[in-house]
Steps between C-alpha positions, in 0.01 A plus 500: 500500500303306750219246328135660460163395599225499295156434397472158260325688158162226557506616885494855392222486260311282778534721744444858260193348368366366893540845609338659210174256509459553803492890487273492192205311711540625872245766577586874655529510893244656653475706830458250747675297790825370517727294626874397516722179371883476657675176518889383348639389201720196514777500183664241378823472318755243347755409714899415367420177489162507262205475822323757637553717739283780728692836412574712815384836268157464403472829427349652094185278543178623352245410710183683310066375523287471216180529385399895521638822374617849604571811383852550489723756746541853400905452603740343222681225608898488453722220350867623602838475282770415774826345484406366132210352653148545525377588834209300619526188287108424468278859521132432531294769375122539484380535111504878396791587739820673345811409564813731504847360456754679667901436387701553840841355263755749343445271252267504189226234563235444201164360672280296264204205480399328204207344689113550295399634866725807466797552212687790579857629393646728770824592313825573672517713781688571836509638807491877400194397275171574619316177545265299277163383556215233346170395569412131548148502370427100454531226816730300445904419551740755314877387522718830478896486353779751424648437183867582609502275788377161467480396919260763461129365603156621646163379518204761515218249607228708365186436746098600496493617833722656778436220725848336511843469670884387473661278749767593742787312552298269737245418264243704675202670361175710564215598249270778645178639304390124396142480375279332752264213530619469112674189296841602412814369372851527703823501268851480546764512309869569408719474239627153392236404671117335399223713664330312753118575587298427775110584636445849679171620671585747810202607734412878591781650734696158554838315340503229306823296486670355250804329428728407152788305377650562181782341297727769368691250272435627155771586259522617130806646274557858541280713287481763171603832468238729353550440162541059541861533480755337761651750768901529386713286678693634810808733402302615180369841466128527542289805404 
């Protein structure tokens, strides 16, 4: 089983309790002018040798602003079950949205987060099983798990407004709808990764540019199944 990437516990609760601050004091958008943010992600990685290096994917970053809120969409995300993986890795979601978890495996898959955001049990199900859906109600970051297979990791990044994006392959990334003539935050972020922050103000109509590097370099031991046990060794029967 190839090794995992994950969030460090302290970086977790730093970053859940960033996103939910910051969603408790930002004030409601208003119909007004807008304007755009785009720019590029560059990722960093360790190389064989210990140093870092710039990764050639820099795709699954969360690129999202800060500092107002929106209603959330009337359409329900979806968090695929595919090839005993989840399918994105990191969702982002604006706060209120539903989520519906499709299993595309002939396999049983049992969905579940023990995060204070959002604790939900999905029980087993497969493909022939209609599928499941929650509500992520509080801002904030919400790692998801299976409890049969352990390589088995999401993020929903949980946001207070739709204005947001992931970056493609080559880093790249556009924000549309941006508050004008307003003090904002930009965020990005990724898993094993700190969020980095930077400055945003966009003018009526135009694009503001912006550009990040991150350090995706942060490791922990495999987690819990659902109940704090250990996942069964390979070769054992699992439930």
């Amino acid at each position: 089983m190839p090794r995992l990437r994950f969030l460090p516990r302290a970086a977790l609760r730093a970053l859940l309790a960033c996103v939910v601050a910051a969603a408790a004091a930002a004030p409601a958008r208003a119909g007004g002018a807008t304007g755009r943010v785009e720019g590029s992600v560059q990722v960093l990685r360790r190389s064989l040798l210990g140093g870092l290096r710039e990764s050639y994917d820099k795709s699954g970053v969360v690129v999202y602003v800060t500092g107002f809120t929106s209603g959330a969409p009337a359409s329900t995300a979806r968090l695929h079950q595919r090839g005993e993986q989840f399918d994105p890795r990191v969702l982002p979601v604006v706060q209120g949205q539903e989520v519906t978890f499709p299993n595309h495996d002939r396999i049983y898959h049992n969905v579940f987060s023990v995060s204070p955001l959002a604790t939900f049990d999905l029980g087993q199900y497969k493909s022939t099983d209609a599928p499941r859906t929650v509500p992520f109600e509080k801002a904030g970051l919400v790692p998801v798990y299976c409890n049969i297979h352990p390589q088995m990791l999401s993020y929903v990044v949980v946001l207070e407004n739709d204005a947001y994006a992931v970056t493609a392959a080559d880093g790249r990334f556009a924000i549309d709808g941006v508050p004008a003539d307003t003090d904002l935050v930009l965020n990005a972020w990724a898993p094993g990764a700190p969020r980095v922050s930077q400055p945003l103000r966009v003018a009526p109509g135009q694009a503001a540019a912006a550009t990040f590097t991150i350090q995706q370099t942060e490791r922990i031991p495999p987690h819990k199944r659902k109940d704090g046990s250990d996942y069964p060794k390979p070769g054992y029967d699992r439930e």
